[in-house]
C-alpha positions in Angstrom: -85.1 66.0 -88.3 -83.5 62.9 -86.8 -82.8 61.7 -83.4 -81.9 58.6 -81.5 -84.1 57.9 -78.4 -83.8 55.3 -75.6 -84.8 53.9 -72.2 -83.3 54.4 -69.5 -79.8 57.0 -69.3 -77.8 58.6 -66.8 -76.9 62.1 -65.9 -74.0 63.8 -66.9 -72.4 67.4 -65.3 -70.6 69.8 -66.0 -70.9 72.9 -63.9 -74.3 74.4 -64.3 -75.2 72.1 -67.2 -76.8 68.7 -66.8 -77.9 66.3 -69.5 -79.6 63.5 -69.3 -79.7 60.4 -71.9 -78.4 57.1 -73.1 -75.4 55.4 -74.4 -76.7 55.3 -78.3 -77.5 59.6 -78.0 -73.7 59.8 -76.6 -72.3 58.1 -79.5 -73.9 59.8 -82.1 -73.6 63.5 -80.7 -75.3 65.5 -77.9 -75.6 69.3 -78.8 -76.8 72.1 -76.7 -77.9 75.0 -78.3 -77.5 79.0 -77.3 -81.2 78.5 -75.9 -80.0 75.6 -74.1 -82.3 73.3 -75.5 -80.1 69.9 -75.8 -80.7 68.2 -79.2 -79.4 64.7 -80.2 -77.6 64.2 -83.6 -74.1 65.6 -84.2 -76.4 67.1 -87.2 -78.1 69.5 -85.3 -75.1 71.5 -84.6 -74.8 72.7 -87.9 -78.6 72.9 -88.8 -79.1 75.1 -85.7 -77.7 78.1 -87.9 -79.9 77.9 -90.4 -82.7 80.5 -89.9 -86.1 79.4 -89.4 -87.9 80.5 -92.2 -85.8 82.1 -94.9 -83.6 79.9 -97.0 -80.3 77.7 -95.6 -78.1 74.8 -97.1 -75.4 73.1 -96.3 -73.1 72.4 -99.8 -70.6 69.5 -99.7 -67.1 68.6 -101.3 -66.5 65.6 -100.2 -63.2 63.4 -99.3 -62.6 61.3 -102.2 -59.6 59.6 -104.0 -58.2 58.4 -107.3 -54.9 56.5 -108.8 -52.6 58.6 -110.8 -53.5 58.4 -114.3 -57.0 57.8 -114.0 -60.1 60.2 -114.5 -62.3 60.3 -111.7 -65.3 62.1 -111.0 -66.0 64.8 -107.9 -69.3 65.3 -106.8 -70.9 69.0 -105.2 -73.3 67.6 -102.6 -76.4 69.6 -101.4 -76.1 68.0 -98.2 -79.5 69.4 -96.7 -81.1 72.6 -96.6 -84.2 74.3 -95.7 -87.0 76.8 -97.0 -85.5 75.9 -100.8 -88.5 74.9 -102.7 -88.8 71.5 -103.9 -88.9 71.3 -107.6 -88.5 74.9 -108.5 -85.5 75.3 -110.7 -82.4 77.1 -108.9 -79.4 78.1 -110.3 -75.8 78.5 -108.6 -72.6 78.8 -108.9 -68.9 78.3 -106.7 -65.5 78.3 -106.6 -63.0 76.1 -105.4 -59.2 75.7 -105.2 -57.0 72.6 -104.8 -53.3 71.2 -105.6 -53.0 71.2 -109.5 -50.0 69.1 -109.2 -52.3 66.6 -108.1 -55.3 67.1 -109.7 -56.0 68.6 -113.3 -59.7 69.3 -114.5 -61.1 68.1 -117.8 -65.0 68.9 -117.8 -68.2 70.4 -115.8 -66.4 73.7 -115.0 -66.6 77.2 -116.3 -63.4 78.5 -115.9 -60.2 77.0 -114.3 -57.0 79.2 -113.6 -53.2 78.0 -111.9 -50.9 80.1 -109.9 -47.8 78.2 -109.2 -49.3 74.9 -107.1 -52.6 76.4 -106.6 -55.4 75.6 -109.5 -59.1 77.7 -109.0 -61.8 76.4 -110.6 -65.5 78.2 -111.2 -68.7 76.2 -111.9 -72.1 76.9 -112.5 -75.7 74.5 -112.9 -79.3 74.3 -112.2 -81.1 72.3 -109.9 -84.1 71.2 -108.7 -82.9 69.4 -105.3 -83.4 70.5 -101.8 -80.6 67.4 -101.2 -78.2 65.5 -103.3 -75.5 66.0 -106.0 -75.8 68.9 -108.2 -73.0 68.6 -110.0 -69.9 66.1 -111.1 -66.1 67.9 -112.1 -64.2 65.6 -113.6 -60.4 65.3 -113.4 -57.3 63.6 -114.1 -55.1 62.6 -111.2 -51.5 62.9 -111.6 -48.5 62.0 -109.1 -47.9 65.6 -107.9 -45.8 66.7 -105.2 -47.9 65.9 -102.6 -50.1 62.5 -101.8 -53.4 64.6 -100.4 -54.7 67.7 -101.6 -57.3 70.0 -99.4 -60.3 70.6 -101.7 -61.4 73.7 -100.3 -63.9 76.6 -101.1 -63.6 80.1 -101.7 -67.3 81.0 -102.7 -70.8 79.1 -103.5 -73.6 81.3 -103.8 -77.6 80.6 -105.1 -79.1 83.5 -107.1 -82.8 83.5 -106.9 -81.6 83.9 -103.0 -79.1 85.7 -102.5 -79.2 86.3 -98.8 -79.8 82.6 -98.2 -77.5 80.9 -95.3 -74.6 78.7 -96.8 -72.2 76.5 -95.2 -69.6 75.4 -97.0 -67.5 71.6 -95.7 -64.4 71.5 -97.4 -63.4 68.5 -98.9 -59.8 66.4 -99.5 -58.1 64.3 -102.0 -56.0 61.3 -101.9 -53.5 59.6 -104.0 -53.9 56.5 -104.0 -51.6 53.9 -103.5 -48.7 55.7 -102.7 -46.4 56.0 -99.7 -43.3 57.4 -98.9 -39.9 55.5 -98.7 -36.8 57.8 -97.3 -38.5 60.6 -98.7 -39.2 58.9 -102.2 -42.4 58.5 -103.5 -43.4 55.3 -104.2 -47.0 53.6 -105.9 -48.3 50.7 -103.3 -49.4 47.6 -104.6 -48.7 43.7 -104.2 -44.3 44.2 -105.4 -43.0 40.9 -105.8 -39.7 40.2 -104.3 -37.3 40.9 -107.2 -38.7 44.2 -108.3 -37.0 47.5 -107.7 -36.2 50.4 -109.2 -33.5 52.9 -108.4 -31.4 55.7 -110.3 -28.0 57.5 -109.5 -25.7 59.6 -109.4 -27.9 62.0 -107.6 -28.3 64.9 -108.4 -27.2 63.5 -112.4 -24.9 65.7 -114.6 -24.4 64.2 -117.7 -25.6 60.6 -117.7 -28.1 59.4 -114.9 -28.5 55.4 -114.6 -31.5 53.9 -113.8 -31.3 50.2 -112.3 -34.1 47.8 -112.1 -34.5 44.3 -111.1 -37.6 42.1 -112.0 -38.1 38.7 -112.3 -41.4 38.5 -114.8 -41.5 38.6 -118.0 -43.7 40.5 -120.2 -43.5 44.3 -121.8 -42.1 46.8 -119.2 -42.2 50.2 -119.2 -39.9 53.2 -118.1 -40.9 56.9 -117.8 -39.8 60.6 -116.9 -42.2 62.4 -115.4 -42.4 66.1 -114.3 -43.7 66.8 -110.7 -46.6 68.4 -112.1 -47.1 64.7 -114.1 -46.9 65.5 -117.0 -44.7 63.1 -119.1 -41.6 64.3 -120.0 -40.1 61.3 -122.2 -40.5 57.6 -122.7 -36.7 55.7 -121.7 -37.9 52.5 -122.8 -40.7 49.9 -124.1 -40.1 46.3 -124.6 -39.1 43.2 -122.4 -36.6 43.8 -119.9 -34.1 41.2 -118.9 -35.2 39.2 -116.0 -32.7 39.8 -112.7 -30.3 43.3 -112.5 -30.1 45.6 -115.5 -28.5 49.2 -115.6 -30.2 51.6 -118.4 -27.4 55.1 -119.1 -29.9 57.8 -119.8 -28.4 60.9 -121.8 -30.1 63.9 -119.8 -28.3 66.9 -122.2 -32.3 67.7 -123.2 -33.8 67.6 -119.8 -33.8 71.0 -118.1 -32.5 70.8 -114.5 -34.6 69.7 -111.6 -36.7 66.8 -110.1 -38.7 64.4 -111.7 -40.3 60.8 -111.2 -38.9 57.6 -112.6 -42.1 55.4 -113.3 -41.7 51.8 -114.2 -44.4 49.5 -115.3 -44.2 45.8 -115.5 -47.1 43.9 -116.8 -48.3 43.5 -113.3 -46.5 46.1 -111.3 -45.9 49.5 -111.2 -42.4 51.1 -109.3 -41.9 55.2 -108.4 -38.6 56.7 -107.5 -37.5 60.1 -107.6 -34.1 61.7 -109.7 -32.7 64.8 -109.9 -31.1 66.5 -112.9 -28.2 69.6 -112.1 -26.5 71.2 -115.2 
């Protein structure tokens, strides 16, 4: 258990309840409990439902974030628990759902299943921990159809105690550098003045044009991608011309619908959204 104690205090009411303390046990959490015993610690909110002497833990997916087309790394955190045995082998197992637009997993799961937007993933492991990470799932991150993803979970359970208390804290993913622009996505970074990246006629029947305008040079690169991220094709490789340059793209084998322009410059990378009608 922690707590934070000082000198000194004041009194603070509210009805029939009075609690005394000081400035430091007001900014780090004052809870009262149902047998109004007054703990300080936002912590001991959550703790107080733990029984006192069978087993409780608190299990953890945290916030955490990655830039599209990279493989990052999501840890399960035992946060705390109590009455688990230190150094005697447990084994659990969980399931989670997230965005699969967003995210796509690669390894340190059992099973992994999609319904339209909505990936489920189950995962098992052993541990020895009463705190810390038990396990790592590692995923891609692609530029899906939203920039944040809830992380949350459906069950987590322990099986040499079944009847022990669990809380579950849902987690959250975020894109990273990436805003919104009129209702475009675009990737934040450090654009130099001179870059852009734009396509029309929208929605595009026939030809769709993509304009760009850079002012480095170096190999640039131009891609379709499907909201989902996966690529669709490559439009171009090499060194574009520096200043305005228009690029006609055939779409007669593109299917209909939305996708993301990407272009990458050899310092920079540019987002904009097209759609394809037939």
């Amino acid at each position: 258990m922690r707590g934070v104690w000082g000198s000194g205090g004041t009194t603070a009411k509210s009805g029939q309840t009075i609690i005394h303390g000081t400035v430091s046990q007001t900014a780090i959490g004052r809870s009262k409990l149902n047998t109004n015993e007054v703990k300080s610690g936002f912590w001991y909110t959550t703790r107080s439902r733990f029984p006192k002497s069978s087993p409780g833990l608190i299990v953890v997916i945290p916030t955490f974030s990655g830039k599209a087309g990279e493989t990052i790394e999501m840890p399960i955190i035992l946060e705390s628990s109590v009455a688990l045995p230190y150094g005697r082998e447990w084994k659990f197992k969980g399931t989670f759902h997230f965005n699969a637009t967003v995210l796509e997993p690669i390894s340190g799961f059992d099973s992994y299943a999609r319904a339209n937007d909505i990936g489920t993933l189950d995962f098992s492991g052993n541990s020895r921990d009463t705190a810390g990470i038990i396990k790592k799932i590692t995923f891609k991150v692609k530029l899906g159809n939203q920039p944040i993803s809830p992380v949350a979970w459906d069950t987590f359970s322990i099986a040499q105690y079944q009847t022990a208390t669990i809380i579950r804290k849902d987690g959250e993913f975020q894109l990273e550098d990436l805003c919104f622009t009129d209702g475009k996505p675009r990737l934040i970074g450090t654009v130099k003045q001179g870059l852009a990246l734009s396509a029309f006629p929208l929605p595009a029947k026939g030809t769709l044009t993509i304009a760009t305008s850079t002012v480095e040079k170096g190999i640039s690169e131009i891609f379709i991608y499907s909201p989902d991220g996966k690529l669709v094709t490559t439009i171009f490789h090499g060194e574009l011309n520096q200043g305005y340059s228009e690029l006609p793209i055939d779409t007669e084998y593109i299917p209909s619908g939305t996708y993301f322009i990407v272009l990458k410059t050899p310092s920079d990378m540019l987002t904009t959204s097209c759609i394809i009608a037939k």
